[in-house]
N, C-alpha and C positions, 0 to 999 in steps of 0.2 A: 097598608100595614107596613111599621116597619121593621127592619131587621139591626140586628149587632154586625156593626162595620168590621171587618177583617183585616189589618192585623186591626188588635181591640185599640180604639185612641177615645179625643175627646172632640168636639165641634166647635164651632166658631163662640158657642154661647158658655160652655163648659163643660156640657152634658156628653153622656156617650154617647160617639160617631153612631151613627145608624145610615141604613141602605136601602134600595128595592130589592126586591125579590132577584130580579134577573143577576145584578152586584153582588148580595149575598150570595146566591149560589156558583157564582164564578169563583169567590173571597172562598167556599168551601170548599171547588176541586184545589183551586192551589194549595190550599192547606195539606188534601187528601196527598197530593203529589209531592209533593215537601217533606211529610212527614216520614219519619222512621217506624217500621212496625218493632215495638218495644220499646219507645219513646213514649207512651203514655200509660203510668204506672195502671187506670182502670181499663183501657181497652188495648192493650197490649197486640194485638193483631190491624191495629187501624194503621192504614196508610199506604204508599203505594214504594216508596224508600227507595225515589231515586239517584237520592246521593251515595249508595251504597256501589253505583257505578263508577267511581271515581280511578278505581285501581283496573277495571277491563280496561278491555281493547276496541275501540270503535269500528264494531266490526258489524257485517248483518246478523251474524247469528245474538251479539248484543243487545244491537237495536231491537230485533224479535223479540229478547225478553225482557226490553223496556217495554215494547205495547202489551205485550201478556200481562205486566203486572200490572200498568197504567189500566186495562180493560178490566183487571180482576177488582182492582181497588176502587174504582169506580162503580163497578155495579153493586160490589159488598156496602158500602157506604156512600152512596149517595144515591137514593132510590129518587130525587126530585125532577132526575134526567135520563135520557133513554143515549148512551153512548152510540152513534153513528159510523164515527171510524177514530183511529189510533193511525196516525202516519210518524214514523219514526226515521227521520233522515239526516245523513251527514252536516255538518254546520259546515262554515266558510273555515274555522280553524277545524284542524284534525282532531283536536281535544274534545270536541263539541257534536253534540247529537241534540237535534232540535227537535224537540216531541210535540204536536198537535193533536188535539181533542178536539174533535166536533160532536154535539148533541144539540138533543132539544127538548124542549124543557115541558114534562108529561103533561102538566097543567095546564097548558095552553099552545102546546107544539111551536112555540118560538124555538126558531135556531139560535144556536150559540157556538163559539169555539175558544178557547185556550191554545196559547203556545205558552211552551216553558224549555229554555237549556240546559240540557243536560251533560256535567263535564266528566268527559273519559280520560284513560292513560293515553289517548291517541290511536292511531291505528296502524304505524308501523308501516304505512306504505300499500295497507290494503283497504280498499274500497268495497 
């Protein structure tokens, strides 16, 4: 079966892009993690809104409440995968917090994982 390609396009023939299941559901956490909660006028609580990190400090207590909300948002919306861990750690720039999902995927327990960058005000010198 196939699924709606994420972001939405078109394919080589003209038709809308489509995916497998494994794709699709990866194409949905980014979405999940991207999104803003109050960025979609019918589900106003959808999303995980990690750019709203932009103005902290790249700190651990930060980072903690990137994977709190990346773990909340993921299990609220997206029941296709069973969340395994949330590792959130410093990037090479200080501005930058690198967040990792690994799961697997309920229907058939394939593993999976996502990374996604997340940009902070930096950390001021603290680790």
């Amino acid at each position: 079966m196939s699924n709606l390609a994420l972001p939405y396009g078109f394919d080589t023939t003209g038709r809308t892009a489509t995916t497998d299941l494994a794709d699709h559901i990866r194409d949905m956490i980014l979405q999940i993690l991207l999104t803003s909660p109050g960025e979609r006028v019918m589900r106003p609580t959808f999303g995980a809104g990690l750019r709203r990190y932009l103005m902290d400090p790249n700190t651990p207590s930060t980072r903690a409440q990137i994977a709190l909300d990346v773990q909340a948002a993921l299990q609220t919306w997206e029941p296709r995968i069973t969340v395994t861990s949330v590792q959130v750690v410093p990037g090479d720039d200080p501005a930058e917090a690198l967040v990792t999902v690994t799961y697997v995927h309920v229907r058939d327990q394939t593993p999976g994982s996502i990374g996604v960058t997340v940009q902070t005000a930096g950390n001021g010198g603290v680790t």
